[in-house]
C-alpha positions in Angstrom: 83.5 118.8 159.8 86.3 116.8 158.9 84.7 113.4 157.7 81.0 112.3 157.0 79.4 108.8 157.8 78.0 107.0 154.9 76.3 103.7 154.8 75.7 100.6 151.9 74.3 97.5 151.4 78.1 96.4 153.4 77.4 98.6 156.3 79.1 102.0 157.3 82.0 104.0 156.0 84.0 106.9 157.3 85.0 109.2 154.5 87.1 112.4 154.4 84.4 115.4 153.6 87.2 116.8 151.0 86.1 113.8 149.0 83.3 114.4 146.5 82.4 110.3 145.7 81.2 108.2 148.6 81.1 105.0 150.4 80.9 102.5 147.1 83.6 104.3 145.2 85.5 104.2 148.5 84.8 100.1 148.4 86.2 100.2 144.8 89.7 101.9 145.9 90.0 99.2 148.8 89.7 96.5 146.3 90.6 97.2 143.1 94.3 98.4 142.7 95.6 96.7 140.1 97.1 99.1 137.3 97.7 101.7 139.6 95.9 104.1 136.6 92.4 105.8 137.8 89.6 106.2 135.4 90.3 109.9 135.5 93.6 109.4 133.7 91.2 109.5 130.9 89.3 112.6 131.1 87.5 111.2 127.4 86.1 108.9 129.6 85.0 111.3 132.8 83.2 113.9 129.9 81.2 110.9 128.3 79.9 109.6 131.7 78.7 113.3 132.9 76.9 113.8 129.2 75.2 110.7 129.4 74.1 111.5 132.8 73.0 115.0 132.0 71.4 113.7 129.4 69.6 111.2 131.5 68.7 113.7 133.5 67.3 116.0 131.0 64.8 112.9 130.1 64.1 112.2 133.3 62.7 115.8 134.1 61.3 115.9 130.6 59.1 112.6 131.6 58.1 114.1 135.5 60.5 111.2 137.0 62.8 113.6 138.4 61.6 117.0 140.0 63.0 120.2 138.4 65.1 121.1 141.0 66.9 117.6 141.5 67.3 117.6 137.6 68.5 121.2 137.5 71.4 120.5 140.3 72.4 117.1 138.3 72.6 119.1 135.2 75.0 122.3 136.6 76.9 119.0 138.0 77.4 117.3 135.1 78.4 120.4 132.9 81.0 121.4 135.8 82.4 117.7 135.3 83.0 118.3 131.5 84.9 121.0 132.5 87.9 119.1 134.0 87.8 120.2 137.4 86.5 117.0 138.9 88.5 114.8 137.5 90.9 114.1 140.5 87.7 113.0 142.2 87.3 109.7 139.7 89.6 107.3 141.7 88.5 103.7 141.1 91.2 101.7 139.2 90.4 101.2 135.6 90.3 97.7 136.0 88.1 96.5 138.2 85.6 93.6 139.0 81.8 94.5 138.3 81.5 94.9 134.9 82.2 98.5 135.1 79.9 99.1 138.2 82.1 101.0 140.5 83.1 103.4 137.6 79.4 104.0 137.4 78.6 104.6 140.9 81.9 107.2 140.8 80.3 109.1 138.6 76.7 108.7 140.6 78.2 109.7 144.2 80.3 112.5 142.6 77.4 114.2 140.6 75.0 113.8 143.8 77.5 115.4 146.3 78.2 118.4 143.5 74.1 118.8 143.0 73.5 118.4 146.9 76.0 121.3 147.3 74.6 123.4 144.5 71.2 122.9 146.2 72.7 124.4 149.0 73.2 121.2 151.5 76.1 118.8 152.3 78.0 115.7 151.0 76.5 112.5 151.6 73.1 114.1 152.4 71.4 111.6 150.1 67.9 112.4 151.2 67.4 114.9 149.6 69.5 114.1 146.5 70.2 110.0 145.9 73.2 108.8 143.8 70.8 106.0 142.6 67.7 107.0 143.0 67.8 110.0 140.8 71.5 110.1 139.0 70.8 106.9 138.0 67.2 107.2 137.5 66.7 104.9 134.1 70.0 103.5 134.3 72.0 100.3 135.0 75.4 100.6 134.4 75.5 97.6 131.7 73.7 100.6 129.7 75.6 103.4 131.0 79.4 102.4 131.0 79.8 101.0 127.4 77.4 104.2 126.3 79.9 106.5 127.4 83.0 104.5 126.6 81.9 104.3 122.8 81.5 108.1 123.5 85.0 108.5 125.2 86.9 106.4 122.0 85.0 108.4 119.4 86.5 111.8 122.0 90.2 110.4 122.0 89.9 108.7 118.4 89.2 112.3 116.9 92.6 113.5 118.4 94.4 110.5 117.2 92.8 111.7 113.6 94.3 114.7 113.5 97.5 113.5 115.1 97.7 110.7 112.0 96.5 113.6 109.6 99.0 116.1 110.6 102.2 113.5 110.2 100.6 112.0 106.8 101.1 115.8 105.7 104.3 116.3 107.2 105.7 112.8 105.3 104.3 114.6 102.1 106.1 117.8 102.4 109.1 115.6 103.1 108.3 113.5 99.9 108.6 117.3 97.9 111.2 118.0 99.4 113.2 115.2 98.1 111.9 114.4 95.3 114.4 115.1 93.1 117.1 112.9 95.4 118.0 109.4 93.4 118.5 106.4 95.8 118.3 102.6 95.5 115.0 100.6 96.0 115.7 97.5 98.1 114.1 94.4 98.7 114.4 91.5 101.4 117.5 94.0 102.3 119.1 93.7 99.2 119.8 96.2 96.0 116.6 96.0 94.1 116.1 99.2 91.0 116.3 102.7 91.8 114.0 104.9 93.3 113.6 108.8 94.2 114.1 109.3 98.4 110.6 111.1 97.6 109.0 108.5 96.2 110.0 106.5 99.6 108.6 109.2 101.9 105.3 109.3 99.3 104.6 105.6 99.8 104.8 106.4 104.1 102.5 109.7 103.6 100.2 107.3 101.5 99.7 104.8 104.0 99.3 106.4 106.9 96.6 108.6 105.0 94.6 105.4 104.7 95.1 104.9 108.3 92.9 108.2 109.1 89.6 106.7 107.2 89.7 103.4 108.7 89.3 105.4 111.9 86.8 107.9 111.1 85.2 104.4 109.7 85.4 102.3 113.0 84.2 105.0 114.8 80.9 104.9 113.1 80.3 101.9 114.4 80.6 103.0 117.9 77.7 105.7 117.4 75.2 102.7 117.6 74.9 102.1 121.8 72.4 100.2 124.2 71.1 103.3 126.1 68.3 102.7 127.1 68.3 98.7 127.8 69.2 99.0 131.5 70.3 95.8 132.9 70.5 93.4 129.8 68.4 95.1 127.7 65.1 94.1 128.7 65.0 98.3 129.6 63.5 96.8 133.3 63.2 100.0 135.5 63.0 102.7 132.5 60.1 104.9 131.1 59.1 103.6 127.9 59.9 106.7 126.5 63.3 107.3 128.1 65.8 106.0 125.8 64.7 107.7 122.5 64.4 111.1 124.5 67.2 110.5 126.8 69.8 109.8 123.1 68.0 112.9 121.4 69.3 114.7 124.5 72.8 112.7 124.1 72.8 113.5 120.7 72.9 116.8 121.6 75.2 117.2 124.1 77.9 115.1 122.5 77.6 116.2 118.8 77.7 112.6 117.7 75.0 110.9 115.5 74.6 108.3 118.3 71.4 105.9 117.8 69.8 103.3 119.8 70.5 99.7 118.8 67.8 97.8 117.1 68.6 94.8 119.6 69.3 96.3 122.7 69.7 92.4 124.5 72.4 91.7 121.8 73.9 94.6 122.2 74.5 94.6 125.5 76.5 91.5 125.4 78.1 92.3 122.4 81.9 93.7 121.9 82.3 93.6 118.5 82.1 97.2 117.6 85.0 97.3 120.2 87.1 94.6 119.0 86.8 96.5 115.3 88.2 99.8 116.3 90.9 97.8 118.6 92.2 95.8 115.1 91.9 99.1 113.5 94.3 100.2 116.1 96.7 97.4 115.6 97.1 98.2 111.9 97.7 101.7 112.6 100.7 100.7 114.8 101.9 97.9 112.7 102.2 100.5 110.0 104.2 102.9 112.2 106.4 100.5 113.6 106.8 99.4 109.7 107.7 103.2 108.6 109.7 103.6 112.0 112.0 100.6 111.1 112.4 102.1 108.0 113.9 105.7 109.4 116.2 103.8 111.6 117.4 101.6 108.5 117.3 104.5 106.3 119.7 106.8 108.9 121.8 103.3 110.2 125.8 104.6 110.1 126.5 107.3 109.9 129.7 105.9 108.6 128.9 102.5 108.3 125.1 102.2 107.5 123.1 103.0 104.8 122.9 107.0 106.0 120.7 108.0 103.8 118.8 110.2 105.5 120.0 112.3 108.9 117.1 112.1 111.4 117.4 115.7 113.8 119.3 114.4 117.1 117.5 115.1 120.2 119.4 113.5 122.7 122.5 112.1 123.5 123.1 108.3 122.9 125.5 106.8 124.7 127.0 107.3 128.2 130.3 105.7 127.2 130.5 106.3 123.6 131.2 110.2 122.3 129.6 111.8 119.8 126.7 108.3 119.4 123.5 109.5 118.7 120.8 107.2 118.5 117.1 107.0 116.5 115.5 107.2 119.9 112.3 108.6 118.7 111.3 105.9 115.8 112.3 103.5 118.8 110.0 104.7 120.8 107.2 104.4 118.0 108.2 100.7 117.8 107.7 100.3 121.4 104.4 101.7 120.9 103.0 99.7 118.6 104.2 96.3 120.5 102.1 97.5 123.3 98.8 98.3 121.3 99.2 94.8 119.4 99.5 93.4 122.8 96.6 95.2 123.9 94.5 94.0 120.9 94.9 90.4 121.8 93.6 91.7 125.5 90.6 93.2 124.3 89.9 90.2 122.0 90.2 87.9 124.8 88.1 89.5 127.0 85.5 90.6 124.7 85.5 86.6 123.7 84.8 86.3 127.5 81.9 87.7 127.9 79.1 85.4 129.0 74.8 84.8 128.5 73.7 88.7 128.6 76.8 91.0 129.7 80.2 90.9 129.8 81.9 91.6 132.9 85.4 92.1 131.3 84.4 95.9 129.9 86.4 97.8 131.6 89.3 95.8 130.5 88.4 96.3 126.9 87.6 99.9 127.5 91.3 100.4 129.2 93.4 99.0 126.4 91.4 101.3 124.0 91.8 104.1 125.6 95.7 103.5 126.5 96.5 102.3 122.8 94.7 105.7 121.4 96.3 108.0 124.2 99.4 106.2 123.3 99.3 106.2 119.7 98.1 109.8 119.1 101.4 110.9 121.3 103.8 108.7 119.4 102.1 110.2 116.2 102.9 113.5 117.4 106.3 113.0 118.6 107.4 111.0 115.7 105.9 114.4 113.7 107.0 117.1 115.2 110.5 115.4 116.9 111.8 113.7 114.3 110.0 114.2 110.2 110.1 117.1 110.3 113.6 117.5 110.6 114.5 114.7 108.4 117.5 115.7 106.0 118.6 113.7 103.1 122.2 112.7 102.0 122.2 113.5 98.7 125.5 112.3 97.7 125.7 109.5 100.1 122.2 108.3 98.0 123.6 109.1 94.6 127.1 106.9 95.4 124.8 104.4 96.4 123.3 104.5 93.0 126.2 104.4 90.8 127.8 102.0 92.7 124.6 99.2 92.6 124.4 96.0 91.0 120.7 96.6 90.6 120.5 99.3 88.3 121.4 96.8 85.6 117.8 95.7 86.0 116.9 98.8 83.5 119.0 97.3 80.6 117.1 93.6 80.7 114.8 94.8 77.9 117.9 95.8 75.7 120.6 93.2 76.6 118.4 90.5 78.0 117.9 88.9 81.3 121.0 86.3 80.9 123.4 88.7 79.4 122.1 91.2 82.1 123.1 88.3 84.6 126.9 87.8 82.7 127.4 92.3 83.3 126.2 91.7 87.2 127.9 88.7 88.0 131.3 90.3 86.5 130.9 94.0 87.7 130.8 92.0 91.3 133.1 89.7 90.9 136.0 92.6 89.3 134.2 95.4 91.9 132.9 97.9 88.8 130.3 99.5 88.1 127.7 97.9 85.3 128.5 100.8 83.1 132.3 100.0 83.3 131.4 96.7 82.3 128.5 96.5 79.7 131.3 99.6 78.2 133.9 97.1 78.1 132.0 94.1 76.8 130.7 96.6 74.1 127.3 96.1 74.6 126.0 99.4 74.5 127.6 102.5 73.4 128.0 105.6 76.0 124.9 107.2 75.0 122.2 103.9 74.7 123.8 103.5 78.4 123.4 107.0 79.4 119.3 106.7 77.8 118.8 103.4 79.6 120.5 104.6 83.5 118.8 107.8 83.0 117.8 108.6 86.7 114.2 109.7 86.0 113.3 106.8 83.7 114.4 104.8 86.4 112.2 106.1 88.7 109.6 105.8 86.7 109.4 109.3 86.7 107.9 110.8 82.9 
């Protein structure tokens, strides 16, 4: 048999039989196609629906609502979705009208055609086996959906952890490796006091390093879900008993201290755990686009820039210039971080749109959060292993920089004072020398109070 007949509230549907979801996820494709990007671009996403429906389930039978052999089918369904290998089958754009509800019935018509096979009859057979009626036994998807998304962002937030965690430590090794190398601080562009090049690479390692418990943090917030509350929280259509056994079971299965909301009508409505972790997201790329404008400033030249530091070259950089190679990786971080600001301003918008008990602009929020932590744990681990990592410094190039500053005369205010300090810089630019040349000339100091005072790791505040 080469297609099946399916019916809904709409009327009847031919589908091809190599399809595993059915008539209203078919519906969904026809008129939602807007990013062109299925929900099962996010497999996060696909695992967290199948766990909260096997959990569901598990209640369910637990409670004598579903018979042991529907429940036993849903289970071995859900498990095999976890696995990946349904994926392709979760077609319905990620934005789409509904509130989320033909992402839910996805899920529902794929786990019923896996179970009805499993219990040895065909697709669409939904006597014996009924996407709502017994995959969604308990459930509304204004319970469901934002159950499993806070799932799916706690899922793709702990790979963007480690992804921040392992280029904080690779920024460390890089601020040993060069400590020892002399440069010159700047500020608003401009000369400021001297610094170490490790000192530099320090300050990015340290900030980023915040970056990783302000995550861990947000995502704490997400454990708290409306499970439980059905349609607007009222829990209309559930067992009294179903939410608290059907999170244990979630609990479980996920391996995330998930509880029940102690207002599940608010909750339902409510973004703001959402619009939390999407700021949280924003500061993460602000700060990488902050350390990546940095690396290109840092490497700018190599003749003509600062060239301080060589970033490794990974890629040609011109297809009229020889020999031009270009920081195409800390660009590409920068781009990165526009786009999740951007998408923070989405998800704020639409989580300010949500109106009386839901909100029907979800799957928008749930998109940009996904895209901005798929996105930002792959710039994090390009800019890591593609570019740090094979960061070299320019010692000399650093050291002239030094000894040729204006600003190290800052370290002899507290001998000379701050206007006879402003007389040495003033001339030492005017006559192109060097402040030592200068304060030597003026006999200010004598070669060894200089050599004290411009000592490289008293500059640097080093002891």
């Amino acid at each position: 048999m080469l297609a099946r007949t399916e019916h809904d509230l709409i009327g009847d549907m031919e589908l091809p039989n190599t399809v595993w979801y059915g008539i209203q996820t078919q519906r969904a494709l026809d008129n939602f196609s807007i990013s062109g990007i299925p929900i099962g671009h996010f497999p996060e996403l696909i695992t967290s629906l199948a766990m909260v429906k096997q959990a569901a389930a598990s209640a369910n039978q637990q409670l004598g609502l579903l018979p042991q052999h529907k429940a036993e089918a849903i289970i071995a369904a859900c498990k095999d979705i976890q696995s990946g290998q349904y994926n392709q089958d979760f077609v319905v754009d990620a934005i789409q009208g509904g509130a989320g509800t033909s992402t839910n019935m996805n899920a529902n018509e794929v786990i019923a055609n896996i179970a009805l096979t499993k219990m040895g009859r065909i697709k669409g057979d939904y006597q014996f086996l009924h996407p709502n009626d017994d995959v969604n036994r308990c459930q509304s998807t204004n319970d469901v959906y934002p159950t499993a998304a806070s799932l799916a962002i706690q899922f793709a937030g702990d790979a963007l952890i480690l992804a921040v965690a392992s280029l904080t430590q690779s920024l460390d090794n890089k601020a040993q490796e060069f400590n020892h190398v002399i440069k010159m601080g700047r500020t608003q562009l401009q000369d400021a006091v001297p610094m170490s090049l490790g000192q530099e690479f320090k300050a990015f390692a340290t900030v980023l390093g915040k970056e990783r418990a302000r995550l861990q943090e947000a995502g704490k917030l997400l454990c708290e879900i409306n499970l439980g509350g059905t349609a607007i929280g009222t829990g209309i259509n559930s067992h009294k008993d179903y939410p608290n056994l059907a999170i244990a079971h979630l609990v479980a299965i996920s391996n995330k201290p998930l509880f029940q909301a102690s207002d599940l009508i608010a909750a339902t409505s409510d973004m703001g755990a959402f619009v939390y972790y999407s700021g949280i997201l924003k500061r993460l790329a602000v700060k990488l686009s902050k350390i990546s404008n940095d690396l290109r400033l840092l490497s700018s030249g190599p003749r003509t820039g600062l060239a301080e530091i060589s970033l490794p070259a990974v890629q040609p950089g011109s297809s009229i210039m020889p020999g031009k190679v270009n920081p195409v990786i800390p660009e590409a971080v920068n781009q990165t971080a526009y786009q999740v600001i951007a998408s923070d301003l989405a998800v704020t918008l639409a989580a300010e749109a949500g109106q009386l008990q839901l909100n029907a602009m979800e799957p928008l929020i749930i998109y940009n959060l996904l895209n901005s932590i798929k996105m930002l744990t792959s710039a994090c681990k390009m800019l890591d292993e593609r570019c740090i990592r094979g960061i070299q410094a320019n010692e000399q190039r650093c050291r002239d920089n030094v000894d040729n500053s204006i600003g190290v005369v800052t370290a002899l205010v507290p001998v000379l004072g701050y206007s006879n300090a402003s007389a040495v810089a003033r001339q030492a630019l005017a006559e192109n020398k060097t402040i030592s040349e200068v304060v030597l000339a003026r006999n200010l100091l004598s070669q060894q109070q200089l050599d004290n005072l411009l000592n490289p790791t008293s500059m640097m505040g080093i002891a």
